[in-house]
C-alpha positions as a LaTeX table, in Angstrom:
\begin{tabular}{lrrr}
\hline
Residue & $x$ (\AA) & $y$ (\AA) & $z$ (\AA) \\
\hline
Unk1 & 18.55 & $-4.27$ & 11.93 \\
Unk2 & 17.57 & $-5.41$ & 8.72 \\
Unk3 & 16.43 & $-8.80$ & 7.24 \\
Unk4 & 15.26 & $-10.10$ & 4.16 \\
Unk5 & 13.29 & $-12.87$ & 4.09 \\
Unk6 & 11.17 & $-15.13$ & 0.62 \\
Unk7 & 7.44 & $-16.06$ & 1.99 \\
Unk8 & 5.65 & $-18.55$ & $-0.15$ \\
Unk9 & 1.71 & $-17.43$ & $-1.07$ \\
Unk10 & $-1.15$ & $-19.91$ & $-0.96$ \\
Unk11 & $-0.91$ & $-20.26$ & $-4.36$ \\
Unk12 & 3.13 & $-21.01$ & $-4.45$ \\
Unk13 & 4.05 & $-17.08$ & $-5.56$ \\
Unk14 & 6.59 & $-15.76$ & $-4.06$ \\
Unk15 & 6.53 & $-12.64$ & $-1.71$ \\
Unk16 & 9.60 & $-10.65$ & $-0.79$ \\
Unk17 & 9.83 & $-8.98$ & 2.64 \\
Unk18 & 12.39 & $-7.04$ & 4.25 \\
Unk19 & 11.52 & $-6.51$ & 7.87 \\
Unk20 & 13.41 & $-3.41$ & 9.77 \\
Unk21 & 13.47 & $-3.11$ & 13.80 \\
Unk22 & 15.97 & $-1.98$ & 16.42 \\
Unk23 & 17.84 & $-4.79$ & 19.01 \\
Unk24 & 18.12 & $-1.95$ & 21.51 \\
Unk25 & 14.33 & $-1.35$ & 21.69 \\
Unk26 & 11.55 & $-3.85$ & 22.67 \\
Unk27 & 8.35 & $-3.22$ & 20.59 \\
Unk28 & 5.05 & $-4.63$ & 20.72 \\
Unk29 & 4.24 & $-2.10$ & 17.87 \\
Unk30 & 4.06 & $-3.26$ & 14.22 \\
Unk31 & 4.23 & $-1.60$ & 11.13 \\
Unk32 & 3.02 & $-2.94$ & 7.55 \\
Unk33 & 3.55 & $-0.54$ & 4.73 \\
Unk34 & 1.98 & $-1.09$ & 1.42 \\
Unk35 & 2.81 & $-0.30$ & $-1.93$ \\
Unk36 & 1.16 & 1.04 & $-4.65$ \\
Unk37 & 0.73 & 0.59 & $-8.87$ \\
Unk38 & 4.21 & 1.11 & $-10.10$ \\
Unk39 & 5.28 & 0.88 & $-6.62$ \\
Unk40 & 8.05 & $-1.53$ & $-4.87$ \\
Unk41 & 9.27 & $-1.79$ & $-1.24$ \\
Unk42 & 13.17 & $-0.60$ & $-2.18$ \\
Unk43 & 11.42 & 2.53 & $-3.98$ \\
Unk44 & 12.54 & 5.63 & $-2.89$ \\
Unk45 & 11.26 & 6.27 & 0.52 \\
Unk46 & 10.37 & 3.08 & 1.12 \\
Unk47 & 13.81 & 1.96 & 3.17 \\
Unk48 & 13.79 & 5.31 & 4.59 \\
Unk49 & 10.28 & 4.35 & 5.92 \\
Unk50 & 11.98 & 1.37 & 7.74 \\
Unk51 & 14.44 & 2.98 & 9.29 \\
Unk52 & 12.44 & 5.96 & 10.63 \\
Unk53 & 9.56 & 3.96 & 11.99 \\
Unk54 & 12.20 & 1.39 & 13.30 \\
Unk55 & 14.20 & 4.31 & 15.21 \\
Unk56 & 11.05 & 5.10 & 16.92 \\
Unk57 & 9.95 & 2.00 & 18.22 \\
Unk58 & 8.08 & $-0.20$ & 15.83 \\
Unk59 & 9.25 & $-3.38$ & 13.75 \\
Unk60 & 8.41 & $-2.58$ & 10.37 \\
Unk61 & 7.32 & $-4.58$ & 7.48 \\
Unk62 & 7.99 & $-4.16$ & 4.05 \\
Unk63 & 7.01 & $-6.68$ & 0.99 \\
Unk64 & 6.66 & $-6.91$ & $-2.86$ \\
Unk65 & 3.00 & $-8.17$ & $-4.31$ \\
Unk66 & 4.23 & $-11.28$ & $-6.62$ \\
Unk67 & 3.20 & $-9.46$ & $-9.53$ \\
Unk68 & 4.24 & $-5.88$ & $-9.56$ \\
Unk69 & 6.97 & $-6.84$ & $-11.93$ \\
Unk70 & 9.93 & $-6.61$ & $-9.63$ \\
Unk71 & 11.86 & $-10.02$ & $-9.80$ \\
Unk72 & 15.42 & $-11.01$ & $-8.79$ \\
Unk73 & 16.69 & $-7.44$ & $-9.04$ \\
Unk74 & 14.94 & $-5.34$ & $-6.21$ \\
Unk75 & 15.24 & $-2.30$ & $-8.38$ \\
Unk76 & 14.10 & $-2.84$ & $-12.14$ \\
Unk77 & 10.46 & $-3.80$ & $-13.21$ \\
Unk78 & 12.19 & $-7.36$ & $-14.73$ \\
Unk79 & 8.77 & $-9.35$ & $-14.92$ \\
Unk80 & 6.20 & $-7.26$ & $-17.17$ \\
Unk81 & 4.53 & $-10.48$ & $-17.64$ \\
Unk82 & 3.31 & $-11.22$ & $-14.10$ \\
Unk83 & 2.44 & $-7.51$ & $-14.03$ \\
Unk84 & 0.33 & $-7.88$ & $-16.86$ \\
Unk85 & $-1.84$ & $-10.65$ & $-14.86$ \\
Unk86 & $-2.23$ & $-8.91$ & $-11.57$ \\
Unk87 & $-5.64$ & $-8.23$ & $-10.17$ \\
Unk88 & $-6.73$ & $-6.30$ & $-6.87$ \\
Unk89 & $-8.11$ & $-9.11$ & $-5.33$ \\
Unk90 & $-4.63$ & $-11.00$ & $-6.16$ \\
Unk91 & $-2.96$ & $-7.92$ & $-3.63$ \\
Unk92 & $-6.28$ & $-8.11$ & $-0.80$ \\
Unk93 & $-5.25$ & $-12.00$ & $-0.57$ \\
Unk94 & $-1.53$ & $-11.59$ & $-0.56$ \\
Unk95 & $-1.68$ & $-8.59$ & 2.23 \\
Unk96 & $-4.08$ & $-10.83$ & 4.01 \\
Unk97 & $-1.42$ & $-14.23$ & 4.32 \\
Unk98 & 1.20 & $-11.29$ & 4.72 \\
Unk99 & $-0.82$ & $-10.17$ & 8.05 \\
Unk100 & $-1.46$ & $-13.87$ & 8.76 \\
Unk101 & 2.22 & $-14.80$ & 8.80 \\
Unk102 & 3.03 & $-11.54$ & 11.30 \\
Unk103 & 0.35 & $-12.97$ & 13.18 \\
Unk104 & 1.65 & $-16.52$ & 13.47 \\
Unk105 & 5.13 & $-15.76$ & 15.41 \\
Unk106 & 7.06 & $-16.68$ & 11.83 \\
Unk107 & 8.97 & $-13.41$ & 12.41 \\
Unk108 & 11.00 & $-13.81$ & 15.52 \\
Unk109 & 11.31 & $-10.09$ & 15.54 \\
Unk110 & 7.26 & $-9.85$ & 16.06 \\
Unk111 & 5.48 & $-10.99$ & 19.22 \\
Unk112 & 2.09 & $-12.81$ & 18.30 \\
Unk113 & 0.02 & $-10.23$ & 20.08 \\
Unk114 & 1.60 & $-6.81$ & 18.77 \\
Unk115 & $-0.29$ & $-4.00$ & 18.11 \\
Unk116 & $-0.43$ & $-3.51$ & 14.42 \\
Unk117 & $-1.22$ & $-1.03$ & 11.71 \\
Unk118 & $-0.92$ & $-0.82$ & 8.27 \\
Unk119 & 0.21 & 2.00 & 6.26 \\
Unk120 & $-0.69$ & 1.71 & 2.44 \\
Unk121 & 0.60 & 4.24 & $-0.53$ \\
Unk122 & $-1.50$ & 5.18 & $-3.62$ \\
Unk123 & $-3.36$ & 2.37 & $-4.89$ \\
Unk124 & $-2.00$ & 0.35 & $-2.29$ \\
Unk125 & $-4.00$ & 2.38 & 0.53 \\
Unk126 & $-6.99$ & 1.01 & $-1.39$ \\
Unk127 & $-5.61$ & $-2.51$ & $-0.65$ \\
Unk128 & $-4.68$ & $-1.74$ & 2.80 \\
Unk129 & $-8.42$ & $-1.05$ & 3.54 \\
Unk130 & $-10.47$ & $-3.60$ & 1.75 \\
Unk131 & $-8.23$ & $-6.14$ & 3.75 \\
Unk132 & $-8.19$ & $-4.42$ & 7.15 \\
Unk133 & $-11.84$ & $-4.38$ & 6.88 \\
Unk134 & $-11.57$ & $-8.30$ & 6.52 \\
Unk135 & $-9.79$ & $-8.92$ & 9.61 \\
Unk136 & $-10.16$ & $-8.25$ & 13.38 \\
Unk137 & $-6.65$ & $-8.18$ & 14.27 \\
Unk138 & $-5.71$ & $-4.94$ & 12.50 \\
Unk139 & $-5.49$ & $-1.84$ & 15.00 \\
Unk140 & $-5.33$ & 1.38 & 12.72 \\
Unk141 & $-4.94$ & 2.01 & 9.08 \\
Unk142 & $-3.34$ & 5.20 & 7.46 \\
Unk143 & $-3.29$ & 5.44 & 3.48 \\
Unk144 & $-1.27$ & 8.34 & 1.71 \\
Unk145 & $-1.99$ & 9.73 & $-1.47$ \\
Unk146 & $-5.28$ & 6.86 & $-1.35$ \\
Unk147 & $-7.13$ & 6.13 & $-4.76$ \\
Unk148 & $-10.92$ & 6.20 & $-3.81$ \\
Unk149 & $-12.45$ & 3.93 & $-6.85$ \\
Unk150 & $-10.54$ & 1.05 & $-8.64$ \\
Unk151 & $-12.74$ & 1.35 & $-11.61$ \\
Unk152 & $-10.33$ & 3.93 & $-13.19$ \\
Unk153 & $-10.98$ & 3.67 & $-17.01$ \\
Unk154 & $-13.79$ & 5.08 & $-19.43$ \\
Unk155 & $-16.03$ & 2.96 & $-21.57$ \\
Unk156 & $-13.85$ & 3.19 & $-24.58$ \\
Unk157 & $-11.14$ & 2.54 & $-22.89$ \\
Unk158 & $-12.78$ & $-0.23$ & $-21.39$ \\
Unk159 & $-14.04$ & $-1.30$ & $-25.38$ \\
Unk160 & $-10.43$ & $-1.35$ & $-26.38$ \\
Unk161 & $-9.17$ & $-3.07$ & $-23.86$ \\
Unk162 & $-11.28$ & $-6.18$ & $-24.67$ \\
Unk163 & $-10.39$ & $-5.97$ & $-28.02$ \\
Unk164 & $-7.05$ & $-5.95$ & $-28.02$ \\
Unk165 & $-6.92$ & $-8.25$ & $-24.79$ \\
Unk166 & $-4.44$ & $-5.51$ & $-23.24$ \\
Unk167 & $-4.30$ & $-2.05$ & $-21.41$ \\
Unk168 & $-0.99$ & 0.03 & $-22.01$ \\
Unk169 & 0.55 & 2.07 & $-19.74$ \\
Unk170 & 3.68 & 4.25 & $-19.68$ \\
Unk171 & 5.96 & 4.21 & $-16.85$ \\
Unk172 & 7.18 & 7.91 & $-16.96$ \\
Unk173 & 10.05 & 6.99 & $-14.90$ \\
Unk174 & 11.64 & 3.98 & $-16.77$ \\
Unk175 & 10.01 & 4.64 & $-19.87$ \\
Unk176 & 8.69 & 1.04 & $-19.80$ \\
Unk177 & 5.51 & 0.18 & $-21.79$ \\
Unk178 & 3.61 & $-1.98$ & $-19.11$ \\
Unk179 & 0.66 & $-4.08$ & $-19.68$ \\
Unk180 & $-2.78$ & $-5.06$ & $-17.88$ \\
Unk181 & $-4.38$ & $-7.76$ & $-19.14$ \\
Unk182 & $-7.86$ & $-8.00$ & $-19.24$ \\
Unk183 & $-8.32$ & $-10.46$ & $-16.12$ \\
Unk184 & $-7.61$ & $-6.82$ & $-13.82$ \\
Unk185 & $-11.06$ & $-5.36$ & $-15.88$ \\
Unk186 & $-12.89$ & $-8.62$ & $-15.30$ \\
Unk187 & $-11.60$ & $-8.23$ & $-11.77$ \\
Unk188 & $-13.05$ & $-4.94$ & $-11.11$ \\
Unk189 & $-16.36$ & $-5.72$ & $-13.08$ \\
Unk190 & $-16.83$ & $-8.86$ & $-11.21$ \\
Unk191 & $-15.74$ & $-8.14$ & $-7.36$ \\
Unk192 & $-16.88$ & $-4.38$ & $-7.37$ \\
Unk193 & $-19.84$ & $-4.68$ & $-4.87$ \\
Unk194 & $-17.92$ & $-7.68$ & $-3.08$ \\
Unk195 & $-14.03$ & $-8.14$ & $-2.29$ \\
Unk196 & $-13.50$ & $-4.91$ & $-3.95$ \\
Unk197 & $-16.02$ & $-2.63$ & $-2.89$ \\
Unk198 & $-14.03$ & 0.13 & $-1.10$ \\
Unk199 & $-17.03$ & 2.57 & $-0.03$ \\
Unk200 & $-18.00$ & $-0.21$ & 1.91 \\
Unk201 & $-14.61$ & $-1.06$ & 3.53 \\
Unk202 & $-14.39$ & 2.14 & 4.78 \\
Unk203 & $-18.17$ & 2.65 & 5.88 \\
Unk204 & $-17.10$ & $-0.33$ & 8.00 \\
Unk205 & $-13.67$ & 0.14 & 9.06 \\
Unk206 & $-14.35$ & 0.63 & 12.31 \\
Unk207 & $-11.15$ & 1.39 & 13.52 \\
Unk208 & $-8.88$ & 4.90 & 13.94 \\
Unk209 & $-7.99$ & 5.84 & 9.84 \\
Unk210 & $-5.55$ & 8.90 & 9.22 \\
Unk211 & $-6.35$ & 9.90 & 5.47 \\
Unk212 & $-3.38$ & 12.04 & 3.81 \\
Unk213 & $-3.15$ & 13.19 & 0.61 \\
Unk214 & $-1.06$ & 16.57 & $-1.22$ \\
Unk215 & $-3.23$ & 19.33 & $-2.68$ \\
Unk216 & $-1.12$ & 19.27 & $-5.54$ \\
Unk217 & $-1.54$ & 15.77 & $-6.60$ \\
Unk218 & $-1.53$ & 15.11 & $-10.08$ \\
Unk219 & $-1.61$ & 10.93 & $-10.52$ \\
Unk220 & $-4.79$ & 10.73 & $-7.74$ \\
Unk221 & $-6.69$ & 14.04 & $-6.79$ \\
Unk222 & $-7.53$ & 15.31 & $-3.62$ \\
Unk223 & $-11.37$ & 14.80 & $-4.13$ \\
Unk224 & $-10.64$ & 11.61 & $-4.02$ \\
Unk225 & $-9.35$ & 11.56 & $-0.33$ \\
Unk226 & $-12.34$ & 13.70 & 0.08 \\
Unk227 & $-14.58$ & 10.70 & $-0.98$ \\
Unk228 & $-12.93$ & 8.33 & 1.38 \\
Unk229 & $-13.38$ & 10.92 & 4.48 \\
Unk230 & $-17.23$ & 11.28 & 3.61 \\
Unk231 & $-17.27$ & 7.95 & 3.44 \\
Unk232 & $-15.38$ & 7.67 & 7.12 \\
Unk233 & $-16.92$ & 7.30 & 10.60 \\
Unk234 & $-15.37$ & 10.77 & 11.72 \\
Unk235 & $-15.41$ & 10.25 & 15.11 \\
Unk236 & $-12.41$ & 7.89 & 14.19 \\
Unk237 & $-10.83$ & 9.07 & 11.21 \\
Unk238 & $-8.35$ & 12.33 & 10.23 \\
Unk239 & $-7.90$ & 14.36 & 7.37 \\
Unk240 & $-4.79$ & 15.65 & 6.68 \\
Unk241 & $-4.25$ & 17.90 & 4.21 \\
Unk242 & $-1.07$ & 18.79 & 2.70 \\
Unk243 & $-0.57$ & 21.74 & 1.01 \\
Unk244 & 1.91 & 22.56 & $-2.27$ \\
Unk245 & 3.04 & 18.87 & $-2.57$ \\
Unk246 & 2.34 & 16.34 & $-4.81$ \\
Unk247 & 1.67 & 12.06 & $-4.74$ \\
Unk248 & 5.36 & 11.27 & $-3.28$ \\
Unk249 & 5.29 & 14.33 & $-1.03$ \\
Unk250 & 8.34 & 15.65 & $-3.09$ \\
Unk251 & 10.20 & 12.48 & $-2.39$ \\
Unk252 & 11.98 & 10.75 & $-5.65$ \\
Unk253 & 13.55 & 7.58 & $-7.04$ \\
Unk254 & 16.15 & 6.77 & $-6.75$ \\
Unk255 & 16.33 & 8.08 & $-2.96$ \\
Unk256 & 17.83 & 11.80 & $-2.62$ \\
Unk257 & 16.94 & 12.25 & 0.73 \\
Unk258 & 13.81 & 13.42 & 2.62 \\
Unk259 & 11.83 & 16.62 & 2.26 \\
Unk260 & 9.97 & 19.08 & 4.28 \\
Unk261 & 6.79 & 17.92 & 3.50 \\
Unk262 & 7.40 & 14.70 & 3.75 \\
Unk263 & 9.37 & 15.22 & 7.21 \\
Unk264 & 5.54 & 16.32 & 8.15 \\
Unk265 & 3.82 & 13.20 & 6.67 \\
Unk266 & 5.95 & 10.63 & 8.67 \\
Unk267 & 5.70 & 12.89 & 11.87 \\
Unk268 & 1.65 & 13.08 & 11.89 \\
Unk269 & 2.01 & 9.61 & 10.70 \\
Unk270 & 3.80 & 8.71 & 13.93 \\
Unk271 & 1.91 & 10.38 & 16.23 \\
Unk272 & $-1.02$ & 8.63 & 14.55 \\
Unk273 & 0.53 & 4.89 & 15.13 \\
Unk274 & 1.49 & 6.05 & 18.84 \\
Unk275 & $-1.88$ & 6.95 & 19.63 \\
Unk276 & $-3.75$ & 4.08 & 18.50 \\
Unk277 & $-1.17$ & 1.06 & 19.15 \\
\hline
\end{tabular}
């Protein structure tokens, strides 16, 4: 099964969530996947990821940030200008009332007390972390293809930026110029050893982390899952490596089906979720 729902955020934004679970299995297992920069729920594997964890026992939870620039269609980046004014700190509070509202019986499909993980994707496993670390109620985190530092820019970059009042950056897939305005750098300079501070988050997890990430990843290098594993409590955390695949695990949009590799992703992924919830 398969619903759709339109959550309001504290601040009146909306958030778009598509919730997938199975009438012929009763779950106390619950599955938040976040995306990443560039990323949306409906991309590519993202329904796929629904349905699979769904089949095997878990009501999964999908959602939109309000500003990663997909608006009324659930497929085109139609709202550049939101996109341009989103911050990290915007997507730690927004996953925050998202895990709130799972938590406060709003989805009839979720039982108060479920056991619940959170799965995040590229810059989104960043998010996933420096808001599980916030909250007691979140059992065991897994981030795929995970940025380790949100401070991503040089100092002339940085320069330019403030001058012109804008970052660009190509979309390689739509060919859409997309914009960051400056209130994303003052995020980072501002909330780096605070909200944002993501050695810390994972220092003081405390809970089971699965860390994956492709050898062959060209948009966020494997060092930098190596960072967040140093950074781990290893009696609680795994590294898994993937070899000869890239940051979607040879997975494209629009959807064309699964791959090997990322057949072996979900299934470690599982087993991860089934041992810790």
């Amino acid at each position: 099964m398969v619903r759709n729902y339109s959550l309001n955020a504290s601040d009146g934004e909306k958030l778009q969530v598509t919730t997938f679970y199975s009438e012929r299995i009763k779950t106390n297992k619950t599955l938040v996947f976040v995306h990443g920069f560039k990323g949306f729920k409906d991309w590519g594997f993202g329904p796929y990821i629904g349905e699979y964890f769904s089949k095997a026992g878990f009501v999964v939870v999908m959602f939109n940030f309000s500003h990663n620039g997909i608006g009324e269609n659930p497929l085109e980046f139609t709202e550049l200008e939101k996109f341009a004014k989103n911050t990290f700190s915007r997507e730690v509070r927004e996953l925050d009332e998202i895990l709130s509202t799972v938590r406060s019986g709003f989805f009839e499909e979720i039982a108060k007390d479920c056991k619940l993980g959170i799965c995040g994707h590229s810059r989104g496993g960043a998010i996933s972390l420096l808001s599980s670390v916030r909250r007691k109620d979140v059992d065991a985190v897994s981030v795929w293809a995970s940025i380790a530092k949100l401070d991503r820019y040089s100092a002339r970059q940085k320069e330019e930026w403030r001058k012109k009042g804008s970052f660009d950056v190509m979309n390689m897939r739509t060919k859409q110029i997309m914009s960051l305005d400056v209130c994303l750098l003052d995020d980072i300079e501002e909330n780096s050893n605070g909200i944002l501070d993501l050695e810390n988050a994972v220092r003081n997890l405390g809970r089971p982390l699965l860390i994956a990430h492709g050898d062959q990843d060209l948009a966020v290098k494997l060092e930098e899952a190596e960072e967040l594993y140093r950074w781990s409590d290893k009696s609680k955390t795994e590294f898994f490596k993937m070899f000869g695949t890239g940051h979607t695990f040879d997975v494209v949009h629009p959807f064309a089906g699964t791959t090997p590799k990322y057949d072996k992703l979900l299934d470690k992924t599982l087993n991860f979720f089934n041992k810790h919830l």
